[in-house]
N, C-alpha and C positions, 0 to 999 in steps of 0.2 A: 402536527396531527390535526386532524377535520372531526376525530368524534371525541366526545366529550369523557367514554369508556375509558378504564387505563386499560392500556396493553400490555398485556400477556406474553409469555414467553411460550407457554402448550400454544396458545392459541394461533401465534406466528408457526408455530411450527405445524400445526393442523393444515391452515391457509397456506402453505410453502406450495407451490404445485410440483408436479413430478419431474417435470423439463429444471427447474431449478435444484432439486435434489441429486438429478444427474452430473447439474453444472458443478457446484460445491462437491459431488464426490471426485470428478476427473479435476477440480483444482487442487484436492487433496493427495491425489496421486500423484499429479505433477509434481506436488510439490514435495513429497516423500520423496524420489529419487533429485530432488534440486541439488546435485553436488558441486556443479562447475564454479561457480563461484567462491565458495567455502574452501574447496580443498584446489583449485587450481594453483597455488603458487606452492604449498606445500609437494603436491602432485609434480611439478614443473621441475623444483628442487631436487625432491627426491630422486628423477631421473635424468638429474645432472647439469640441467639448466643453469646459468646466472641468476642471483636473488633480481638484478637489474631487468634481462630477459623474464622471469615469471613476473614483475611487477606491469614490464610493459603488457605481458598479454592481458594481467588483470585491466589494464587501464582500455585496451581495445576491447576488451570484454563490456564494460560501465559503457562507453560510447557510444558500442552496439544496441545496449538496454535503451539507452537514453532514445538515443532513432528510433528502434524497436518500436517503442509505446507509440511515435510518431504516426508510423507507418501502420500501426495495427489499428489506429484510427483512421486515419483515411481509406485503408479497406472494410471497416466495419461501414464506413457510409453508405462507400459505394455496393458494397458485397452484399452486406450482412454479419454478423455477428457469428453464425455457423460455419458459413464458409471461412471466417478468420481464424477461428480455432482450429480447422481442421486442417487449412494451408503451413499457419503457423508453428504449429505443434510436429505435423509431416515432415516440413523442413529442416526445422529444429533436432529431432531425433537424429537422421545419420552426419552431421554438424557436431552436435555432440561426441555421437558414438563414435567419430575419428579422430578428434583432439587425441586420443592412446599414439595413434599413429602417427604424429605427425612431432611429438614430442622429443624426437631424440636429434643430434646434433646436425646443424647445417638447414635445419629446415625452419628456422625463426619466422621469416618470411610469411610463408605459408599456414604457418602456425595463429600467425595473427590475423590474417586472413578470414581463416578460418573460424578461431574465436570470435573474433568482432561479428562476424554474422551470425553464430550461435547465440552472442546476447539478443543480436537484433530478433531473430525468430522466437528466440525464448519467452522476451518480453514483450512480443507484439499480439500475442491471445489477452492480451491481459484488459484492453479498452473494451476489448469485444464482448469477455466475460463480466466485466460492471455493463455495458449497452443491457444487456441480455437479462443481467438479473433485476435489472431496472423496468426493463419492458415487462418481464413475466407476473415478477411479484405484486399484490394490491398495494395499492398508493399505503395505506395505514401501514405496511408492515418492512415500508420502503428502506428503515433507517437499520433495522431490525435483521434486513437481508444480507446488506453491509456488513455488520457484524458479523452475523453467522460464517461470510466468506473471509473475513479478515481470522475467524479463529482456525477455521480450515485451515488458512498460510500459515497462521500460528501454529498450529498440530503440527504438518507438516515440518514447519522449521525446527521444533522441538527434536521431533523424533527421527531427521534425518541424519544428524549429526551422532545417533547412536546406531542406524543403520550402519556408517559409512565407518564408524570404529571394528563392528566386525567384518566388515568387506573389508578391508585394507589389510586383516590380517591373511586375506586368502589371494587377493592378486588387488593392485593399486589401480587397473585397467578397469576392471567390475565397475568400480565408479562411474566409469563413463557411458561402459555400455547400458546399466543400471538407468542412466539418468535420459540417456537419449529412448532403452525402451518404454521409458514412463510416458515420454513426451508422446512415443506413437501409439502407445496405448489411451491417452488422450485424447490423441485424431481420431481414433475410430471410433471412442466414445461418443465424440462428438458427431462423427458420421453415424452411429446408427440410433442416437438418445436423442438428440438435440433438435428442437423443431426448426425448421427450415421457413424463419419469419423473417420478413423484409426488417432491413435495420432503420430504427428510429421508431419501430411500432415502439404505443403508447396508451396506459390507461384514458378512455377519454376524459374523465374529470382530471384529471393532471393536464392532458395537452388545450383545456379549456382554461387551465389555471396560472398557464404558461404563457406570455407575452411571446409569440413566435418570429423573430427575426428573420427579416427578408432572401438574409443570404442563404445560401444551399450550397456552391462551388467552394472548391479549398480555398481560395485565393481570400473572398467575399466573408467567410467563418470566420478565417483567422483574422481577419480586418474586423469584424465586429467585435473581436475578444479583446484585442488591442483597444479598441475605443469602448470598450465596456470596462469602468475604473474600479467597480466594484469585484469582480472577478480577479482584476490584476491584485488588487491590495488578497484579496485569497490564497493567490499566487504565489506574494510575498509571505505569506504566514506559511505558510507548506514547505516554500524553501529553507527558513527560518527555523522553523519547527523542526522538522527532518538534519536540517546538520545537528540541531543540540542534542536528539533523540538520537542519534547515533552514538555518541560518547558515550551511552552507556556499555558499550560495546570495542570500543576504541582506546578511549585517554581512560573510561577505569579499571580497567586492565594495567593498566601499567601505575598508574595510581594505589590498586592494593600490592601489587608488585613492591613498588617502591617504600609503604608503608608495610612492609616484609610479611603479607599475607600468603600463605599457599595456596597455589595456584588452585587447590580441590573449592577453599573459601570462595574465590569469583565464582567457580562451575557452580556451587550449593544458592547464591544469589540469583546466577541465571534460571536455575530449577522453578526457584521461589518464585521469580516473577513470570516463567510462564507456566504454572499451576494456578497462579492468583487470575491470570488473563483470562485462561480456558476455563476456568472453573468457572468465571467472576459476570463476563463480558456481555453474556446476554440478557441476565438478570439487568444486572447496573441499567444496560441502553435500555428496556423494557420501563424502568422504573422511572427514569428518567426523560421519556420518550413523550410528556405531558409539558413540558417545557419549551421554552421556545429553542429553537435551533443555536440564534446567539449567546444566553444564556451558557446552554451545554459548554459552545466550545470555549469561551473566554472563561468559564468554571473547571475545565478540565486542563485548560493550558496552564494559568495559575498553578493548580494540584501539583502538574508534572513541575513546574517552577519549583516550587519549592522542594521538590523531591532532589530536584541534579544540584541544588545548592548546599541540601545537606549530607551529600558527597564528598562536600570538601570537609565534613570534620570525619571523613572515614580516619584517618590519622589517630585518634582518641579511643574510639569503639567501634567494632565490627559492627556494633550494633545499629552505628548510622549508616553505616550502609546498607544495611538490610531495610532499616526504617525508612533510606530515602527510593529504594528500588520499588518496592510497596508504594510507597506514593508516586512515584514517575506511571507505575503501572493505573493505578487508580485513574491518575492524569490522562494519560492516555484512554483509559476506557471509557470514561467520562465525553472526550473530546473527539479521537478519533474516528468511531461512527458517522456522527455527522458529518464529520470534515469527509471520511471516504464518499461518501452519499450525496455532498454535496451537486459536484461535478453532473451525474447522473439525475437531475431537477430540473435540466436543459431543455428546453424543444429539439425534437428531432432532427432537423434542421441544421443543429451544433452539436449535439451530445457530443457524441462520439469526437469529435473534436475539440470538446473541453475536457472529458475525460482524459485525452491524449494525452493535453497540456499540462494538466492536472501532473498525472503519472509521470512526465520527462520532467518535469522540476522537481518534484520529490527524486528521480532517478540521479538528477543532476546533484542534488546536494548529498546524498548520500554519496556520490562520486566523490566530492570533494571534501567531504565529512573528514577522511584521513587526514589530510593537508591540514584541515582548519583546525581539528584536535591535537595533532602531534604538536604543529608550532606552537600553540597560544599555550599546549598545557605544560611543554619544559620552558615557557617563561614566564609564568602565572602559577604553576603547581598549586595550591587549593584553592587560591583564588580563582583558579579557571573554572569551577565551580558556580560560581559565586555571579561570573560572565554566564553561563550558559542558561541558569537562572533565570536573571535580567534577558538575556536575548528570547529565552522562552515566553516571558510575559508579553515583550514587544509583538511575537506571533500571536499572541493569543488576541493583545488589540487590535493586529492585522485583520485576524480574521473573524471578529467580533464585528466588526466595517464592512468586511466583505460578503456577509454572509447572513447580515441582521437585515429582515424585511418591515418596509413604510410599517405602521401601525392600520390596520384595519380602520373602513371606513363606518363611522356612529352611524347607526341605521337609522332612519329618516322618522321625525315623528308620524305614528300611527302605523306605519309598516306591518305588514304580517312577518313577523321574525323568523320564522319558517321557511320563508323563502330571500331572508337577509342573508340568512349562512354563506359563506365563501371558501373553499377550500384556500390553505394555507399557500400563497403567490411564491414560485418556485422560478428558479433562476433567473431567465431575464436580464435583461443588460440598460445600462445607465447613462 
């Protein structure tokens, strides 16, 4: 932060301008009907599929995201951030809306076809929507923006999984068409809400505060990200972070399972911790927003550390489990703001292509989150805990490295310190 004021949670939200109010409501939409991935293999099953066949689509579905983010950054450069949401989101909808149709027997094929390009369109608004809220928002209320759009996903995620319990009692189809009208009701939000600003626009005290790298073409971005070491170890903490941050989701499930929990016990944990998140998440980053950037996130990684560790004495009391989900979330609110906000500190120049990067390595571990939790938790059982821990710490030193800037430079004796100030030095490559 550049003022010395703490920041507010009213007062972020006074300053929000209206082009971002729009952004954050049509993420929230999208994200209300987000069913494809939750309910695709169940969906798949249900209408007769192989568990083999609905895993492949999910795994062409992840692939599709994975590019997706790629792609939706290289048109955010070229394009802009409007026109990405509103191509992406367009495309996305009748991709979605035919997945019904392409489900029943003899048409695998095409099925995944299919799929794979619904993730890609799905998740390629997504660069455009951090470009966007980066450009709009004041530098001060930058970290704060983050948040507000990560609780929107959060709402969203909460309450789509209760949506999609009463659609399914009325046709299993609704889902999809559900989820694809959401995405074109997006687009057009986007088309008629959304300012029409070249991508890479920037506060000017931020792109004066930003070491501007030479490159502009894809080729020249991605080769400075590559030989930018400090970004890659960022890299490394995102990927790191994101597979252990899935297990909550994954290997504890079958953990309270196994420790002969009922199944309503996990759903009462998930409650808990996205009521702590939504309730919690603005305050916390507001509060904590006077702090240096490194700080948060190696304090927040820690937090979530010791939460997935004391996971493993769910076996004893229900009560550590609840105790360690609370702390994972804490962790996470703590950490996650800045970690999302990071990427978006960029020069114009790269944003949007560090954002990309950003988002297809979290896209990627979370891909692979299943693989790495199944295997290591039936042959580790609490100790795998105990791993996830230890591997969240090592993120948090990640990106502790990644993310921590020089110390400011002691103003010169006699100076008018008035005009020493320096806004807080944003991304930049090393």
């Amino acid at each position: 932060m550049t003022d010395d004021a703490p920041v507010r949670v009213f007062d972020a939200l006074k300053a929000t301008p209206t082009p971002v109010r729009y952004l954050l409501g049509g993420v929230l939409v999208n994200q209300l009907g987000a069913f494809v991935q939750t309910f695709l293999v169940l969906y798949l099953t249900f209408r007769g599929a192989s568990v083999s066949a609905a895993g492949l689509a999910l795994v062409a579905y992840s692939i599709g995201s994975i590019f997706g983010t790629m792609l939706g950054a290289e048109i955010t450069h070229r394009f802009g951030p409007r026109a990405t949401i509103m191509t992406a989101m367009a495309a996305s909808a009748p991709l979605v809306g035919s997945i019904s149709w392409l489900s029943g027997p003899g048409a695998l094929w095409p099925l995944l076809v299919v799929v794979g390009l619904a993730g890609l369109f799905t998740q390629a608004y997504r660069p455009a929507a951090a470009v966007l809220l980066s450009d709009l928002m004041p530098q001060r209320y930058q970290v704060l923006a983050f948040s507000m759009m990560r609780i929107a996903l959060n709402i969203g995620a909460a309450v789509a999984p209760l949506i999609a319990a009463v659609v399914i009692l009325i046709d299993w189809d609704l889902l999809f068409w559900i989820d694809g009208g959401t995405a074109l009701v997006y687009a057009l939000l986007a088309f008629a809400l959304l300012p029409k600003q070249a991508a890479g626009a920037k506060p000017a005290e931020a792109e004066a505060a930003a070491p501007a790298p030479a490159a502009a073409d894809g080729r020249s971005a991605y080769a400075v990200m590559l030989r930018d070491r400090k970004y890659l170890l960022y890299l490394g903490a995102v990927l790191l972070g994101s597979l252990t941050y899935a297990q909550g989701h994954i290997a504890l499930p079958l953990e309270l399972a196994e420790d002969g929990y009922p199944t309503s016990f996990y759903s009462t944990v998930l409650t808990v911790s996205s009521v702590v998140l939504i309730t919690c998440e603005l305050k916390i980053t507001a509060y904590l927003s006077r702090l240096p950037k490194h700080v948060r996130v190696i304090t927040g990684h820690l937090v979530e550390a010791l939460g997935l560790a004391v996971y493993g004495l769910s076996s004893r009391s229900g009560a550590f489990t609840v105790a360690g989900a609370v702390l994972v979330v804490f962790g996470i609110m703590i950490a996650a703001p800045s970690m999302f906000a990071h990427p978006a500190t960029f020069p114009a120049a790269v944003k949007a292509r560090y954002i990309g990067a950003g988002q297809a390595v979290g896209g990627a571990a979370s891909a692979l989150a299943p693989l790495f939790g199944v295997f290591l938790w039936t042959r580790l059982g609490g100790g795998f805990w105990l791993l996830c821990g230890i591997v969240t710490a090592a993120a948090g030193l990640l990106a502790l490295a990644g993310v921590r800037q020089p110390p400011a430079p002691t103003p010169a004796k006699g100076a008018d310190p008035r005009t020493e100030g320096e806004p807080e030095v944003v991304g930049g490559t090393s």
